[in-house]
C-alpha positions in Angstrom: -113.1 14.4 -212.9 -112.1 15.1 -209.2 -108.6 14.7 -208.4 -107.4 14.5 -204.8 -103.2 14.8 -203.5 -102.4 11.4 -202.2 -98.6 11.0 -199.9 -96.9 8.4 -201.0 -94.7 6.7 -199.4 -93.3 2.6 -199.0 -93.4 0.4 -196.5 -92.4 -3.5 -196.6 -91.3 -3.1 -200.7 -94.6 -1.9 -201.5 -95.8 1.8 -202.4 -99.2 3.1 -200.5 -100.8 6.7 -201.1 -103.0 8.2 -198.5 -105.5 11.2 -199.4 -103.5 14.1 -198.2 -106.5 15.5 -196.4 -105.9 13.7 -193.3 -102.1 14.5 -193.2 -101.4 16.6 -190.4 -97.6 16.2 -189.7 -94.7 13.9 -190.3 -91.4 13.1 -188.6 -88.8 11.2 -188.6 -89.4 7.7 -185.7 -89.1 8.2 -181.9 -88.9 6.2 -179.5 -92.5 4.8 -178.9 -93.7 3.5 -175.3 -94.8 -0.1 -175.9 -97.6 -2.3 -173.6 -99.3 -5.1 -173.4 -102.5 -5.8 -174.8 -102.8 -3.2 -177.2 -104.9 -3.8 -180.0 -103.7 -5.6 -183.2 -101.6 -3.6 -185.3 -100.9 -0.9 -182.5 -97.3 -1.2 -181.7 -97.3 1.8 -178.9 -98.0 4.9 -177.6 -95.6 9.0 -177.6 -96.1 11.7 -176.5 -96.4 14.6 -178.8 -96.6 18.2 -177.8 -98.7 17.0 -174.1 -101.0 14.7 -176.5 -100.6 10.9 -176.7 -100.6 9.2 -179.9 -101.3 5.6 -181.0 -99.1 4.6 -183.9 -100.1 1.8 -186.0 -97.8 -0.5 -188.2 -100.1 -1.6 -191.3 -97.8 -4.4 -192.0 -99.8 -6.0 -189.0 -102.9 -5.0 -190.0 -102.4 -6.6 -193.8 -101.1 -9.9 -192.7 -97.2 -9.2 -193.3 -94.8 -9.5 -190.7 -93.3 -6.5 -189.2 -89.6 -5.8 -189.8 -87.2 -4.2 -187.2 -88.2 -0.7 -186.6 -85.1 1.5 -188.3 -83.5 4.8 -187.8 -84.7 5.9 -191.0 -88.4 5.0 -190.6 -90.9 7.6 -190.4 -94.4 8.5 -188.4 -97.0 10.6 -190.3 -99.4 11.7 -188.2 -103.6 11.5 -189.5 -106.4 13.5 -188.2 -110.1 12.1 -189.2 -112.8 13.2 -187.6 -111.6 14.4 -183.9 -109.4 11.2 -183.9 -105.8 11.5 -184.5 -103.4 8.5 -184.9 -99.5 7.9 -186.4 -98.5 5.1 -188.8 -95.4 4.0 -189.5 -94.0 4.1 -192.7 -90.4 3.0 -194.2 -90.0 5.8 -196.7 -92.2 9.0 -197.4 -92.0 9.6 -201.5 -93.9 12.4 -203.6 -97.1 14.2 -203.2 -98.8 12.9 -206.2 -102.6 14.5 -207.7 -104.5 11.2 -208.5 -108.5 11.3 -210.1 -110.8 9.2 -208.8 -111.2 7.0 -212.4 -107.7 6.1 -212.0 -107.9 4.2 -208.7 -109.1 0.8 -209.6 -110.9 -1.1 -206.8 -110.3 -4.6 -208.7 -107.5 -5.8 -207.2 -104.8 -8.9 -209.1 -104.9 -12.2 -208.6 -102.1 -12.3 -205.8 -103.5 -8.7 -203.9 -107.1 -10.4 -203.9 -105.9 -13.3 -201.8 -105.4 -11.1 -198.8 -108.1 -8.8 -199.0 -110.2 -10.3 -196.2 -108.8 -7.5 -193.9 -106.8 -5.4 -196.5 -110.0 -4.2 -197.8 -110.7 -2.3 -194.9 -107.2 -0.8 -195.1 -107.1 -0.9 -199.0 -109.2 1.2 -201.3 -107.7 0.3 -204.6 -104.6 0.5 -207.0 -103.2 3.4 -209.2 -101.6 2.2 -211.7 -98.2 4.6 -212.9 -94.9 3.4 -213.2 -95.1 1.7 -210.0 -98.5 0.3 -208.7 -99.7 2.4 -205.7 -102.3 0.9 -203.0 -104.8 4.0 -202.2 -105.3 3.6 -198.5 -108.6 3.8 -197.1 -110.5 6.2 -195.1 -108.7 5.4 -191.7 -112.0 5.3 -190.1 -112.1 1.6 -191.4 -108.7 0.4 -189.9 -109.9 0.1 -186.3 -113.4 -1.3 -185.2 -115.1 0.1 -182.4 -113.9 -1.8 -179.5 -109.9 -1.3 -180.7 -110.8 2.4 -181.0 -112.5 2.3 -177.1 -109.3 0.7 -175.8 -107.3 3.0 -177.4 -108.9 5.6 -175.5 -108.6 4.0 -172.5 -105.2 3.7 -172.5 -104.9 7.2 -173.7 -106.8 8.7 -170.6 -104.3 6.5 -168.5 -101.1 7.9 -170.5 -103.0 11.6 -170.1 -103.5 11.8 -166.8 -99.5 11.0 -166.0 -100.4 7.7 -164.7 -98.2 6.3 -167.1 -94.8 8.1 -168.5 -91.9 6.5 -170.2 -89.9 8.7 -168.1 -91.5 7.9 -164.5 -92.8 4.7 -164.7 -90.1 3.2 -162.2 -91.7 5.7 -159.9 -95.0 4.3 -160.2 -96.5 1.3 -157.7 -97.1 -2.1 -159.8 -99.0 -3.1 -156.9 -102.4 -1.4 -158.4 -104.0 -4.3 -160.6 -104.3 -1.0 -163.6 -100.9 -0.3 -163.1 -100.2 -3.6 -164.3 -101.3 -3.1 -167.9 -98.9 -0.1 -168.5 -95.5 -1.8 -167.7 -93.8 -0.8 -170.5 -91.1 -3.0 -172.8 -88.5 -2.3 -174.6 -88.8 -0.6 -178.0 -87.1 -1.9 -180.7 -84.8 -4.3 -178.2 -82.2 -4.9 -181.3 -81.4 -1.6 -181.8 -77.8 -0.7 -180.6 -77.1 2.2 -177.8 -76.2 5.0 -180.0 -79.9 4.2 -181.7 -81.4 4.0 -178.4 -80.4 7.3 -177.5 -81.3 9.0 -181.3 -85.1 7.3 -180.9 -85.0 8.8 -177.4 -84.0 12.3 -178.1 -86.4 12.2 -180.8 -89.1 11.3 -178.6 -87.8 14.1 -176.3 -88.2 16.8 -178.6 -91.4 15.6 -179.7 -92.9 16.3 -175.8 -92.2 19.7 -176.0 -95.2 21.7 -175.1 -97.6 23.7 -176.9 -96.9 26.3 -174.7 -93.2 26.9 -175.5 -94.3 26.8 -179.4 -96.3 29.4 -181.8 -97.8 27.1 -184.1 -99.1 30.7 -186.3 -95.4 30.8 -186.9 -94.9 27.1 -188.5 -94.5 26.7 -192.3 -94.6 23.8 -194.0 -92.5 23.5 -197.0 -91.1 20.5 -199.6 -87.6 20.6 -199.3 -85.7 20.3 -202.5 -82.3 20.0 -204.5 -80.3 21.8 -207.3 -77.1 21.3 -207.9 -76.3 20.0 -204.4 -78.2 23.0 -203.0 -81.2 22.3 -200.8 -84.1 24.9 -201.7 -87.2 24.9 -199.1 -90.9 25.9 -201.1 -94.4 26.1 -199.6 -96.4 23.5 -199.9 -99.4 25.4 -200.3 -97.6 26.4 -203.8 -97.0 22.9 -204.8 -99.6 21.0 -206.5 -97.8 17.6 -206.7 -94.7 15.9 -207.3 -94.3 13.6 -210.9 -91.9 11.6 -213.2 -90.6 13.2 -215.9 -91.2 11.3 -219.1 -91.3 12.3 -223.3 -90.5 15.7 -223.1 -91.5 17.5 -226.0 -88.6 20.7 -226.8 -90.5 24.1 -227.7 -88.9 25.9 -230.6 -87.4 29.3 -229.8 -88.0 29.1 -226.4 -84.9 30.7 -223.9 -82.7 27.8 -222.5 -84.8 27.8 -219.3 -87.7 26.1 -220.4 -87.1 22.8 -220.8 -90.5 22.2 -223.3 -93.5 20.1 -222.3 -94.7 17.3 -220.8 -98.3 15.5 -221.1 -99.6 15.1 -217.6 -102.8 13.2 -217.3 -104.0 15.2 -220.4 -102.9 18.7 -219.0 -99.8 19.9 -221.0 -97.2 20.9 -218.3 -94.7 23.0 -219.2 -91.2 22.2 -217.6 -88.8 25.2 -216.2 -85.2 24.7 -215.4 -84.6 27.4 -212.4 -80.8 26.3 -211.8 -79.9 29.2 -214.2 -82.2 31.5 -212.8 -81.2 30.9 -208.6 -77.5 29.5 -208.8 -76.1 30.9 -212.0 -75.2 28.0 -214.2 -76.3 26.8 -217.6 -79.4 24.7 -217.2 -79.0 21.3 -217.5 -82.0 20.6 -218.5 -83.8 16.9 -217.7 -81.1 14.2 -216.6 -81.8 10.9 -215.3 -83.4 10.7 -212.0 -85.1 14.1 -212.2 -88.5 15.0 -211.2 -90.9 17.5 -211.8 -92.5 20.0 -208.8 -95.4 20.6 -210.3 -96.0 24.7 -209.3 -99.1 26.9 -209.2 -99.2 30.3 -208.0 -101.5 32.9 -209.2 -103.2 30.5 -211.6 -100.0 29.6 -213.1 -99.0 26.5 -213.4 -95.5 24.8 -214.4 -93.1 21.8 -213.9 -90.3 22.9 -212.2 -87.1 20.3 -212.2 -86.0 19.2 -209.2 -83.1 17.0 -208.8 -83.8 15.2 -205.4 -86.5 15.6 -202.7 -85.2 15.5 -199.5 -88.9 16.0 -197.6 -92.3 16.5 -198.7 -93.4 17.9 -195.4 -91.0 19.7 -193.4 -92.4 22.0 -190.1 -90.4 24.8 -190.4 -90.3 27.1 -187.7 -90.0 30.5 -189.0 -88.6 31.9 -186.4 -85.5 29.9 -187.4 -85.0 31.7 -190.3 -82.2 34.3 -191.5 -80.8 36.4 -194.2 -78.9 34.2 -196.6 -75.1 33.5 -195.6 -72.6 35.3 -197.5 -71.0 32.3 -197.7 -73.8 31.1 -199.9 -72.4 33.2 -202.9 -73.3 31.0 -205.8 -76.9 31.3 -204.9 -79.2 34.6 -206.5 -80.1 35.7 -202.9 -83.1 38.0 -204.5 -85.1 35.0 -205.2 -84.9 33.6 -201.9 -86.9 34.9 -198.7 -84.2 34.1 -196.2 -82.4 30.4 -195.2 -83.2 28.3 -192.5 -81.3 24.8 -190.9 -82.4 21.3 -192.4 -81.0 18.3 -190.1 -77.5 19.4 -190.6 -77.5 21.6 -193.7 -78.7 25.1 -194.4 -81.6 25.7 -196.8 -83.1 28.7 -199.0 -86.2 29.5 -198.5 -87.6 30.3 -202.1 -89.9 33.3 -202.7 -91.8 31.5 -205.6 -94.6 33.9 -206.3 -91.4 36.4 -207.2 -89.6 33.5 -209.2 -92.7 33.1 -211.4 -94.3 36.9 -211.6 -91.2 38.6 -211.5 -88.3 36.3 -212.7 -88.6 36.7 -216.3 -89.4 32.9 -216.7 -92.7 34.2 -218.8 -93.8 31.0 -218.2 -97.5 32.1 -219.6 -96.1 33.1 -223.0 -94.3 29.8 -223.4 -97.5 27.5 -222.6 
């Protein structure tokens, strides 16, 4: 049975998945440099690190109307083969491991109305708790003459003919010229959001040569008891709902007992004793499982809230723990870094699991 991580995430009240494989990077929305004539469902070009990228709003593509654009939207960035485009997305959710005999390509009664063009955008339905659309290879969401204009007007943006910070420098009276004039993105927004999608868009230029890419991480950033914890991805196997716990008998307070997951039994650990020193709460409403492997070990860890399932964290940014983080057990953590306006751990999870005295393979 082949199982493959799909990112979840919503847009427009409904919940999409897209094979993780062509994930390359998410951030939060900047401020996108929008043209005429682009093709349908491209809503404009930005610059990231010297490379322009097309961002596409699926809405457009499916038939739906696009809402105002939103401080709180997202851009995660795809890479298939040699071509690399952002979409927009409302909300970015779990990393979720889905088989292949789960997605079913039959589609209800109301979905199979629009699937004239959704079906080159829609590969089926998962069905969990919530009904997730699997996204299709995105090979299949531009045809080859959207994909040649595209390029086109990426050679144009390349080659600094056309910059959202000197186009009022540039003549209009070249008939190519013409094409670029840029409008307004998102023309509603106030001032103050203006300037945020700006400065995000700012950042976002900086070039590859001020940056040592060997020295990003990328982590899923966490919470326990109001703490944020930072973990690497490459450890995490997927993100799930906790349902029907099953206690184990004589089993330290730590581990919570197990959970059926797609036929695997998943045991579930509690690490808030462990890293901040307080009786374990075990599961609470709300909660969901990190689902941990490291070392051929493999374990639920509860998680209380998940602030980011794919945070670039430049390691050079991190320290020693504060000493003003004293409620948290510093030896389990490989140092702290900044998250928006907060201060994360970074947590040395190899050390948690071989080392912690979780004996997470006695308990399974």
């Amino acid at each position: 049975m082949k199982k493959n991580l799909y990112l979840t995430f919503s847009l427009n009240n409904y919940l999409y998945g897209i094979d993780t494989v062509y994930v390359e990077e998410i951030f939060n929305l900047p401020e996108l440099t929008t043209i005429p004539e682009l093709p349908h469902g491209i809503i404009g070009f930005f610059n990231l690190r010297e490379e322009i990228l097309p961002v596409i709003d699926l809405n457009l593509k499916l038939g739906y109307l696009s809402p105002e654009y939103r401080l709180t939207d997202s851009i995660v960035v795809l890479n298939y083969e040699e071509f690399r485009l952002g979409i927009l997305v409302n909300q970015i959710h779990e990393i979720r491991e889905i088989s292949s005999d789960e997605i079913a390509t039959e589609l209800n009664d109301e979905q199979e109305l629009l699937v004239v063009e959704q079906r080159n955008i829609i590969n089926g339905i998962a069905h969990f708790p919530d009904d997730i659309l699997i996204l299709n290879h995105p090979s299949n969401w531009l045809d080859s003459v959207d994909i040649q204009q595209i390029i086109s007007l990426q050679n144009y943006l390349q080659q600094d003919i056309f910059d959202s910070y000197n186009i009022d420098e540039i003549s209009t009276q070249n008939p190519d010229f013409l094409l670029l004039q840029k409008s307004t993105f998102c023309p509603n927004a106030t001032l103050e959001e203006r300037k945020v999608f700006k400065q995000r868009a700012d950042n976002l230029r900086l070039s590859t040569k001020t940056q040592d890419f060997k020295n990003f991480k990328t982590l899923a950033v966490i919470a326990l008891n109001d703490h944020l914890f930072g973990v690497d991805l490459e450890m995490v196997r997927e993100f799930t709902d906790i349902y029907h716990v099953t206690p184990i008998p004589c089993c330290p307070s730590h581990i919570v007992g197990n959970m059926n997951l797609r036929g695997e039994i998943l045991t579930l650990i509690d690490l808030r004793g462990l890293l901040l020193n307080v009786e374990p709460k075990g599961v609470v409403v709300g909660s969901k499982a990190m689902v941990i492997e490291v070392e051929g070990l493999v374990a639920g860890v509860i998680v209380e809230e998940i602030y980011d399932v794919m945070f670039s964290l430049n390691l050079q940014k991190v320290t020693a723990i504060p000493t003003t983080f004293n409620s948290i057990n510093a030896q389990y953590c490989q140092g702290a870094a900044p998250y928006e306006e907060k201060i994360m751990g970074i947590l040395d999870i190899p050390k948690i699991f071989l080392k912690g005295g979780l004996i997470v393979d006695e308990a399974v």
